[in-house]
N, C-alpha and C positions, 0 to 999 in steps of 0.2 A: 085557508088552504083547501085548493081543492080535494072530494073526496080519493079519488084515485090513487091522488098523491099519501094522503096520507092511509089508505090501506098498505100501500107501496112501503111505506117506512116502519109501517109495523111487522110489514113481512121478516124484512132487514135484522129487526130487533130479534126475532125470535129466531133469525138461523142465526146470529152472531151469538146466541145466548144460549142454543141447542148444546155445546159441549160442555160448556159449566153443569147445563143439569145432567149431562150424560153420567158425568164425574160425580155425581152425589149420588146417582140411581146404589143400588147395592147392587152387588156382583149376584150374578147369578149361580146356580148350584155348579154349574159348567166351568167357568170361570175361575170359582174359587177352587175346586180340583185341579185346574191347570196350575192356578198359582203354588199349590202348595207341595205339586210334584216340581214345577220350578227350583221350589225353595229346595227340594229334598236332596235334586240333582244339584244345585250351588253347592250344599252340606258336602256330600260325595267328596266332589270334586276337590272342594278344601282341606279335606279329609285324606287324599289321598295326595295332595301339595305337600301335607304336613307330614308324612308318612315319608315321602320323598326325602323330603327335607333330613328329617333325622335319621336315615340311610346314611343320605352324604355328608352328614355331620359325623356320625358311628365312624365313618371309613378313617377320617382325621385324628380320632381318641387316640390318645396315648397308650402305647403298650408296655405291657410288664414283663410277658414273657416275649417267647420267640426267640427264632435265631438273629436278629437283630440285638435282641438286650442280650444276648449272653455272649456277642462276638462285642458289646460294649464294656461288657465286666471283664471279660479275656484280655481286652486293651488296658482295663483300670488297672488289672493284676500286672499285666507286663511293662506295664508305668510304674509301679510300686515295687515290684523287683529290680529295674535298673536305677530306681534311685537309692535304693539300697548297696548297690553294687556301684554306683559312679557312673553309670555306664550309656555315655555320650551319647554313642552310635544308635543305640538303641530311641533315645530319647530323641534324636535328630529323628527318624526314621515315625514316630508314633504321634507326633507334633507338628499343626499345620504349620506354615511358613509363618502366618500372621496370629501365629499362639499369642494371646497376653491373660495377663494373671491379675488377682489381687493377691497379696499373700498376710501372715497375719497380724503384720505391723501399720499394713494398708498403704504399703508399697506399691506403685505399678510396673510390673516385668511382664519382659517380651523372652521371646525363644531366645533370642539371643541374648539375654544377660544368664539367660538358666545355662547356655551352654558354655558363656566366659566363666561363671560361678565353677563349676564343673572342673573346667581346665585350670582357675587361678586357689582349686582346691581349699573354697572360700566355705563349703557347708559339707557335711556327711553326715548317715547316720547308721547304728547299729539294729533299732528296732522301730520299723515301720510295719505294725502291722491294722488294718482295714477290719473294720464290725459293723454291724447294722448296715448294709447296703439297702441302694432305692436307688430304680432304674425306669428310664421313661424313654419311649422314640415317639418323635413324631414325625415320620416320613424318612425324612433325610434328616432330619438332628434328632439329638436327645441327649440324656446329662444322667452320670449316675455319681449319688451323695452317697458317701459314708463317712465313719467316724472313723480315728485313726490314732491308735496308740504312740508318740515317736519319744523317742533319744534318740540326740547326738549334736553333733555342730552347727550352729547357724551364724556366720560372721565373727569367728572367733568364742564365741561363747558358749557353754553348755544350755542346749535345750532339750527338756523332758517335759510331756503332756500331753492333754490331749488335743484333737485337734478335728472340725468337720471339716471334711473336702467335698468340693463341686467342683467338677468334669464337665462341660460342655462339648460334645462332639457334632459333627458337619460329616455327612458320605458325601465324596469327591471323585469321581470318577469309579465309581463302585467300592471306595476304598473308605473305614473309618476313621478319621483322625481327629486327636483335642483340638480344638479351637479354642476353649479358654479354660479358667481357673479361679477358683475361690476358695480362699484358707482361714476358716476363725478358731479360735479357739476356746474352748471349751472350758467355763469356770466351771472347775472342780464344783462335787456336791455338797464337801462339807463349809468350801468358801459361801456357798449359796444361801447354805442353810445359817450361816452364819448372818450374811448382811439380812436374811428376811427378819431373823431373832434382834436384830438392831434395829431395823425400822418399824417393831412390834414395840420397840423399847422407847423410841424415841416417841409412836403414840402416845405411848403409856403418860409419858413423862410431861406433853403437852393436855394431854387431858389433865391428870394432876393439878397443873399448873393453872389452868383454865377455872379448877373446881375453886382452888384457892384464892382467886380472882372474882371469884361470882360472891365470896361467904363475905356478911357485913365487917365489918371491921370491931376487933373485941372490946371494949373498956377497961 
């Protein structure tokens, strides 16, 4: 190979090769200042993404108070007083069109079976009264739970207990109404304390039985 040529291809080599070692050179004092104010301004900036962020998350939280939960309790009371009193008009009036329920036989009712109920004088009662309340909005909905003392009629039969409710409400035109319903009922505390004292017993009793099981057999 002539010589020319080959100084020629050594040139080649070493600009093709000039960036690999630029890349292994260490940075300079210059350099690594830039990078590390880089890094600083990256931090900031995420810093201040994430700050963002849980702003407009905070705006979404659910509220407890305000005039929004307490024009939702006003509703839950004026629901509870016309079921007390029978009273249609009322319930027509406080209840979206598309109200549906579960109630606590885990029936599903719409507005319109609560307001045939009503008129075919199918349930009534004498004490309905509401404790422990818990109220949430979020935006345009929100739901307040409480507990609920009742007697009286449900289907012909006497009912007395107690009972949680869940209120789902929807603002519709600037205005609150239920949109739905949830009714369980509440085993008693000395029912409770009863099944837990049985299934302590029935431990007992498999342990026992297990001990008896493990011991050699007598002669």
């Amino acid at each position: 190979m002539p010589k020319h040529l080959l100084s020629l291809l050594l040139v080649l080599t070493c600009l093709l090769a000039a960036p690999a070692w630029a890349q292994k050179k260490p940075l300079s004092a210059k350099a690594r200042k830039a990078r590390i104010a880089a890094a600083a301004t990256a931090r900031t900036k995420a810093e201040a993404a994430r700050r963002a962020e849980a702003t407009r998350l905070a705006a979404n939280v659910a509220a407890s108070e305000g005039s929004d939960a307490q024009e939702l309790l006003r509703i839950d009371e004026a629901l509870t007083d016309a079921i007390l009193r029978s009273d249609a008009e009322t319930i027509t009036h406080l209840l979206a069109d598309e109200y549906i329920a579960v109630n606590s036989k885990g029936l599903v009712t719409s507005k319109k079976d609560w307001l045939a109920a009503i008129a075919n004088d199918e349930g009534h009662c004498d004490i309905n009264k509401g404790f422990e309340f818990v109220v949430r909005v979020y935006g345009n909905t929100g739901f307040v739970i409480h507990n609920t003392s009742f007697r009286g009629q449900l289907d012909g039969a006497a009912t007395t207990g107690e009972y949680r409710i869940t209120r789902y409400f929807i603002r519709r035109n600037g205005k609150w109404l239920v949109a739905a319903g949830n009714t369980t009922y509440v085993v008693p505390a000395r029912l409770t304390a009863l099944a837990a004292a049985g299934k302590k017993a029935k431990k007992e009793r498999k342990k026992l039985k297990n001990t008896y099981a493990s011991e050699p057999a007598k002669r």
